[in-house]
C-alpha positions as CSV (number, residue, x, y, z in Angstrom):
1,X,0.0,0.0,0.0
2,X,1.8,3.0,-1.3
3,X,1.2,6.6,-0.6
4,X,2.6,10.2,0.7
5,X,0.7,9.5,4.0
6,X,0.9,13.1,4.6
7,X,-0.5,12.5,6.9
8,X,-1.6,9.1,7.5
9,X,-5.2,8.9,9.2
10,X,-8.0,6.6,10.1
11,X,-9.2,6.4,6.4
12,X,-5.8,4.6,5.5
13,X,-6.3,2.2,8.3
14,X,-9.9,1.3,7.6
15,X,-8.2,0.8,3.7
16,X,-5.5,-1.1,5.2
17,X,-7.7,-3.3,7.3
18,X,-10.4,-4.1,5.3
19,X,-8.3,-4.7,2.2
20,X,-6.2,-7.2,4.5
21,X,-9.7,-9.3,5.6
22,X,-11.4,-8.7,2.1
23,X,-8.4,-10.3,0.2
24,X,-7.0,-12.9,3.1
25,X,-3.4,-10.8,2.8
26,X,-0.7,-12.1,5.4
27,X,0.5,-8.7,5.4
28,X,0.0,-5.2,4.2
29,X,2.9,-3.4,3.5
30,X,3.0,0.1,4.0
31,X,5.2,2.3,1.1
32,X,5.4,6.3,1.8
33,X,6.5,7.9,-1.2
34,X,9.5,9.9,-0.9
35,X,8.4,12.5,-3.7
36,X,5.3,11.4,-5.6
37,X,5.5,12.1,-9.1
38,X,1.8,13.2,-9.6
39,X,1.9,15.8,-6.6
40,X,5.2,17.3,-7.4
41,X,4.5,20.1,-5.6
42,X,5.7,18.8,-1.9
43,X,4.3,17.7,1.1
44,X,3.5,19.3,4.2
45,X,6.1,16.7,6.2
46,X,9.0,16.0,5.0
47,X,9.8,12.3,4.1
48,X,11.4,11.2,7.3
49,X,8.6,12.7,9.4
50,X,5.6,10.6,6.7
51,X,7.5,7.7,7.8
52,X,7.4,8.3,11.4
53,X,3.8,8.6,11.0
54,X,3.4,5.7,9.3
55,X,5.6,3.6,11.6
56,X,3.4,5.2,14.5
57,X,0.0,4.3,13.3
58,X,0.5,0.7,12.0
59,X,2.8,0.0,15.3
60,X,0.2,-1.9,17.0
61,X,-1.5,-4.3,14.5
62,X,0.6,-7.3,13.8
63,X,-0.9,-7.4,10.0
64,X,0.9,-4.3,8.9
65,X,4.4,-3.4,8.4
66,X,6.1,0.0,7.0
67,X,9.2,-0.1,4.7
68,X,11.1,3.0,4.0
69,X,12.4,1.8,0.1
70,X,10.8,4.2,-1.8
71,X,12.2,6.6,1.1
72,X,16.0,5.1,0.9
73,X,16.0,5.2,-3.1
74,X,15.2,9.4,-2.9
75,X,14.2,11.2,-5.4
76,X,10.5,10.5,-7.6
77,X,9.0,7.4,-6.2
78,X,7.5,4.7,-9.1
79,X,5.6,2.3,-8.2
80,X,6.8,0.1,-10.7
81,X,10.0,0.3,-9.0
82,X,9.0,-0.8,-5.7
83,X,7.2,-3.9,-7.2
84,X,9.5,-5.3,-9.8
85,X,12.3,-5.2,-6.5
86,X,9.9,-7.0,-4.0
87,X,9.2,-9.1,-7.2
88,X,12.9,-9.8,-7.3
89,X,13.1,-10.8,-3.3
90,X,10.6,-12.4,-3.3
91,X,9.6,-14.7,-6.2
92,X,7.3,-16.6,-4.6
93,X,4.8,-14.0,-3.1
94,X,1.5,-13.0,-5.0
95,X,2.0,-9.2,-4.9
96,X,-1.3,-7.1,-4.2
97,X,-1.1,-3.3,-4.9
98,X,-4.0,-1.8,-3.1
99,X,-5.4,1.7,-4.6
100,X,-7.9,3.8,-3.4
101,X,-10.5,5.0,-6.4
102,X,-9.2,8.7,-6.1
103,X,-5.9,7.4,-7.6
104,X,-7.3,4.9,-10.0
105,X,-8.2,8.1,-11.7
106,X,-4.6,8.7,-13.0
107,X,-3.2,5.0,-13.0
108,X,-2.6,5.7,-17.1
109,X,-0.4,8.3,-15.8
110,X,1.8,6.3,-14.3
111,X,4.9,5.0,-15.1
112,X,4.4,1.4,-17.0
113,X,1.1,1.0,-15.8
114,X,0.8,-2.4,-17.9
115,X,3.9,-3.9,-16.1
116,X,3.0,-2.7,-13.1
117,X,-0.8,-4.8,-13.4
118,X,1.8,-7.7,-14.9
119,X,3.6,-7.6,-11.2
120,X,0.9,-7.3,-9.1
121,X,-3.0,-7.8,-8.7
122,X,-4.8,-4.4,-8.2
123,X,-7.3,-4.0,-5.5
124,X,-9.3,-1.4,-6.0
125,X,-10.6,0.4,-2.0
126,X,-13.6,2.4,-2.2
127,X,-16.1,3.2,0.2
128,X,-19.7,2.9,-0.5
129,X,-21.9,4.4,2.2
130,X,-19.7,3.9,5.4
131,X,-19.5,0.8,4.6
132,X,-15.8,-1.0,3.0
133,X,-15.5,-2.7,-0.4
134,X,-12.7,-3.9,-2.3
135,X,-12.5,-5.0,-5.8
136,X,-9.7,-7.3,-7.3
């Protein structure tokens, strides 16, 4: 689950969460962007200080995990990236990429967007009605 997390909030858990029991995920990985290439224009916290929030609101639920690669790697953050090295450490794993409907919206936009559904199944979050839904 990638993201600027800037800052992270309920809504992100409830994503998290739902996507984890909706899809029967052993873990949810948690990936702040260090600069997002659609929203060029910065963040309100800097990268270090996303990631502490991050680390702080998934600290207590044993299904989630932060890691800071896209963090480490500086510079524009690509998806792609990200999955074709977890693809690369772990073979074996079925990859999920879980995005939320506002961000569907410029998926085209990304880079590789074909290799990107070749790496990983996309679950799409969206909320109908205070109630959670997820699409694979």
């Amino acid at each position: 689950m990638g993201g600027t997390f800037d800052p992270p909030h309920v809504g992100h858990l409830l994503a998290a969460s739902d996507a984890q029991e909706a899809l029967g995920l052993d873990q949810v990985v948690w990936v702040p962007a260090a600069r997002q290439p659609l929203k060029v224009a910065g963040h309100a916290a800097t990268a270090a200080d996303r990631l502490a929030m991050v680390r702080l609101v998934t600290a207590d639920d044993p299904r989630f995990s932060v890691d800071a690669v896209a963090i480490k790697k500086a510079g524009l953050s690509f998806t792609v990236e990200t999955l074709e090295a977890y693809a690369r450490s772990s073979p074996g794993d079925e990859l999920y990429l879980l995005l939320g409907t506002d961000v569907v919206k410029t998926f085209g936009r990304w880079r590789a967007p074909r290799r990107i559904a070749e790496l990983a199944r996309l679950a799409i979050l969206h909320r109908t009605s205070n109630e959670g839904a997820v699409e694979k």
